[in-house]
C-alpha positions as CSV (number, residue, x, y, z in Angstrom):
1,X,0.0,0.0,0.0
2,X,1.6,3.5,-1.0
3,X,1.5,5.7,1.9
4,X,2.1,9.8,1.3
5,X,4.1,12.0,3.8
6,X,1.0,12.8,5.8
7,X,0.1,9.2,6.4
8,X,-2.8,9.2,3.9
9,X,-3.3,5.5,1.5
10,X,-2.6,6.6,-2.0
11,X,-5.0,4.5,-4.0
12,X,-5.6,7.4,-7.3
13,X,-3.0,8.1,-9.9
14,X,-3.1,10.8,-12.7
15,X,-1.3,10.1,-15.7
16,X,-0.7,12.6,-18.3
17,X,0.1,11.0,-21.5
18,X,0.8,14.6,-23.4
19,X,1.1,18.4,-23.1
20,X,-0.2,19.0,-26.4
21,X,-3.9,20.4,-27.1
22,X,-6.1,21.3,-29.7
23,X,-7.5,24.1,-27.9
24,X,-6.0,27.2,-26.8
25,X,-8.0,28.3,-23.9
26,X,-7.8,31.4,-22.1
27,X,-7.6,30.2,-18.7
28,X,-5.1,27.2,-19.8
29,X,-2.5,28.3,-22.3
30,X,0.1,30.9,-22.4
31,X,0.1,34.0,-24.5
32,X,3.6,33.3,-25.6
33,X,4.4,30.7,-27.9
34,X,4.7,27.1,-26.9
35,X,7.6,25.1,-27.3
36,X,6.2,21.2,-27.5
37,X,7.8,18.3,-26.1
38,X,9.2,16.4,-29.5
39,X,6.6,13.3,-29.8
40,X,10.0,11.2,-30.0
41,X,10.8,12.5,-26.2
42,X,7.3,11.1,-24.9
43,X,7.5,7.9,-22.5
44,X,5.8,4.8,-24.5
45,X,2.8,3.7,-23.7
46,X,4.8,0.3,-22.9
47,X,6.9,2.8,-20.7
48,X,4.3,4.1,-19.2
49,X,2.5,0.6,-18.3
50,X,5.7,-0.1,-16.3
51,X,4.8,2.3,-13.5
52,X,1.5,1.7,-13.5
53,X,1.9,-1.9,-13.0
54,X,4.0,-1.0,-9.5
55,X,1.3,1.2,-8.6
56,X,-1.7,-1.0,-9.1
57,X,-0.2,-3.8,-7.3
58,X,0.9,-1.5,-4.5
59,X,-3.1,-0.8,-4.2
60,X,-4.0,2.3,-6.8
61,X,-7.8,1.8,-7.6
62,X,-8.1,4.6,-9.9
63,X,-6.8,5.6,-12.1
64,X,-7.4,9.1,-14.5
65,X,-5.9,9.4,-17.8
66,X,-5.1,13.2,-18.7
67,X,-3.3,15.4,-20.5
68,X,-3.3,18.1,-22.4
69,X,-5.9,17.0,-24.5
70,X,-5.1,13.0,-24.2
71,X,-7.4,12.1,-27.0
72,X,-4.8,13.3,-29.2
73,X,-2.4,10.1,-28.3
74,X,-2.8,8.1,-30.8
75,X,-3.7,4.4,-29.9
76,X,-5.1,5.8,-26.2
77,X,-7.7,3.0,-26.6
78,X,-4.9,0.3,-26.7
79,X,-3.2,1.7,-23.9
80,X,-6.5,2.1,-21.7
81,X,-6.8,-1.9,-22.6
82,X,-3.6,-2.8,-21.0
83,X,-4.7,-1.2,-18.1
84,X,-7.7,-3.2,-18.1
85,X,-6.6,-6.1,-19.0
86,X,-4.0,-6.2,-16.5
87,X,-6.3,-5.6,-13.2
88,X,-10.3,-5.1,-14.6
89,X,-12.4,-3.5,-12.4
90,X,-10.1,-0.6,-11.6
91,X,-11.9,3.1,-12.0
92,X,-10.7,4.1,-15.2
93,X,-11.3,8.2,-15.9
94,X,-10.3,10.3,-18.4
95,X,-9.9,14.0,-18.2
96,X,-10.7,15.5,-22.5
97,X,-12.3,18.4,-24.1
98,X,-14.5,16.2,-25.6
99,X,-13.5,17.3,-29.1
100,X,-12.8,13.9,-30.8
101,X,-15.1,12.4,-28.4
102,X,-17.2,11.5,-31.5
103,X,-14.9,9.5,-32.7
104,X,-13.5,7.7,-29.8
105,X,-16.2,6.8,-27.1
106,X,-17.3,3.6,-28.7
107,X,-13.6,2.4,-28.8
108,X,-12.5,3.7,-24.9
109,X,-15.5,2.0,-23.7
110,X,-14.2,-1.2,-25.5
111,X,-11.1,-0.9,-23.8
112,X,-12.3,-0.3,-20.3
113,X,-12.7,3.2,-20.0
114,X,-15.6,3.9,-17.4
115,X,-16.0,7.8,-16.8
116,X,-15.1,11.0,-18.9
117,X,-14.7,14.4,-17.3
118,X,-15.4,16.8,-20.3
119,X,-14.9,20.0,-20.4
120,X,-17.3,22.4,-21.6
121,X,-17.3,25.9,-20.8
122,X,-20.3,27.7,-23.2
123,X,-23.2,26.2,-24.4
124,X,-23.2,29.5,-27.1
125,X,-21.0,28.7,-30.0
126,X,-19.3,32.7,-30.0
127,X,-18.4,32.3,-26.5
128,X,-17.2,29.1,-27.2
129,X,-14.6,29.9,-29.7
130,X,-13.8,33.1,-28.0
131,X,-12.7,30.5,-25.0
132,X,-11.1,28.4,-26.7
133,X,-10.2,30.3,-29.3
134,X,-11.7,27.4,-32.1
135,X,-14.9,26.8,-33.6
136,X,-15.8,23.9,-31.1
137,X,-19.0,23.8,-29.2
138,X,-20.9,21.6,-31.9
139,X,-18.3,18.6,-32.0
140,X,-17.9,18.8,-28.2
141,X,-21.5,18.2,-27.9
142,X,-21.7,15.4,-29.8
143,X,-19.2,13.9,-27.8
144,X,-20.7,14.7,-25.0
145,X,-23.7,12.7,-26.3
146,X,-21.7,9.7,-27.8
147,X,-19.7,9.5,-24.7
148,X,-23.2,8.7,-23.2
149,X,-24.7,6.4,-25.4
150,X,-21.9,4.4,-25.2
151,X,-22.6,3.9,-21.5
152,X,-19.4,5.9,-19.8
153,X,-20.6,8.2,-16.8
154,X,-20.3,11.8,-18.1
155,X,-19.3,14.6,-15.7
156,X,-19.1,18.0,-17.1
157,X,-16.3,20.6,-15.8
158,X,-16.8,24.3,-16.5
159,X,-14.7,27.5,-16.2
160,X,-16.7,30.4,-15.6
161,X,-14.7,33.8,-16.6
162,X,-16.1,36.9,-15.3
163,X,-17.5,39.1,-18.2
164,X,-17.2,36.0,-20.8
165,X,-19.2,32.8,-19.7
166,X,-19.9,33.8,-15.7
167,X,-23.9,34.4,-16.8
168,X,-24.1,30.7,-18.0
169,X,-23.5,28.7,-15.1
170,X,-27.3,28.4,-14.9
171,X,-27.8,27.6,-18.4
172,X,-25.0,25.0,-18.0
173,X,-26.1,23.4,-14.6
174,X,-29.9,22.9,-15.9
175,X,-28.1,21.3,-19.3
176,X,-26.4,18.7,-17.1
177,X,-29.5,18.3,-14.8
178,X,-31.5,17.7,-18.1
179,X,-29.1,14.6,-18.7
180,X,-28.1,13.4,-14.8
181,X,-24.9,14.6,-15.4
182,X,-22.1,15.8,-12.5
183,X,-21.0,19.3,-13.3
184,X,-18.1,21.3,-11.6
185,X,-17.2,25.0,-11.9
């Protein structure tokens, strides 16, 4: 059993599989230009699976997949798999902004995947791209909705910035009441 400084049972792990995104959100990335890790320089998912081993069998439970935007790995399904495969049961998460959602839900589910937090920050498509600076609100809602018909348990996260989304928190609470979803602001 892992054990932190102050004595508390670590059974939760975060693993961030890349700092690249497809969005460029105010309240996430920098002004100044990015310099990206090299895709080269990124631990295998093989690599990766190393660790995570260790920490399942020293009693991690959970575990949440996150990035930057971690549906833009390539092959995320396969490596959500081995994680599966290796100890089933465990609480798979993964943290997205739901953007290739659409695409992917079917296959993460496959794999294991039980729960998405997605982010979604407007439910009006200016604000939306004024946030994340991209035409986004329409895919992100229809991975919002594949996510669920798939079966994984959707919980919504929201920024609100004063001035910019701040008067739709109840527009976005009754949108996630409308489909028994979690939200946080």
């Amino acid at each position: 059993m892992l054990i932190d400084g102050f004595g508390r049972k670590v059974d939760y792990l975060r693993v961030s599989v890349t700092e690249r995104c497809n969005f460029r959100c105010q309240y996430c990335m920098p002004e100044k230009p990015f310099s990206w890790v090299p895709r080269e320089n990124l631990l295998r998912f093989e690599e990766l699976f190393l660790f995570i081993k260790v920490a399942i069998d020293e009693g991690v439970k959970k575990i949440r997949i996150t990035g930057g935007e971690p549906l833009l790995r390539e092959d995320l399904d396969k490596f959500i798999k081995m994680i599966n495969d290796y100890k089933n049961g465990l609480d798979l998460a993964l943290t997205t902004n739901g953007y290739l959602l659409k695409e992917t839900s079917k296959k993460l589910k496959d794999a294991g995947l039980k729960r998405v937090n997605i982010s979604l920050d407007s439910l009006k498509p200016k604000t939306a791209h004024i946030i994340a600076q991209k035409d986004v609100l329409q895919k992100v809602l229809e991975g919002i909705e594949e996510a669920r018909s798939v079966g994984l348990v959707v919980k919504i996260n929201n920024v609100p910035l004063k001035g910019i989304n701040d008067s739709e928190i109840l527009d976005i609470l009754e949108y996630c009441k409308e489909r028994g979803m979690t939200v946080r602001f």
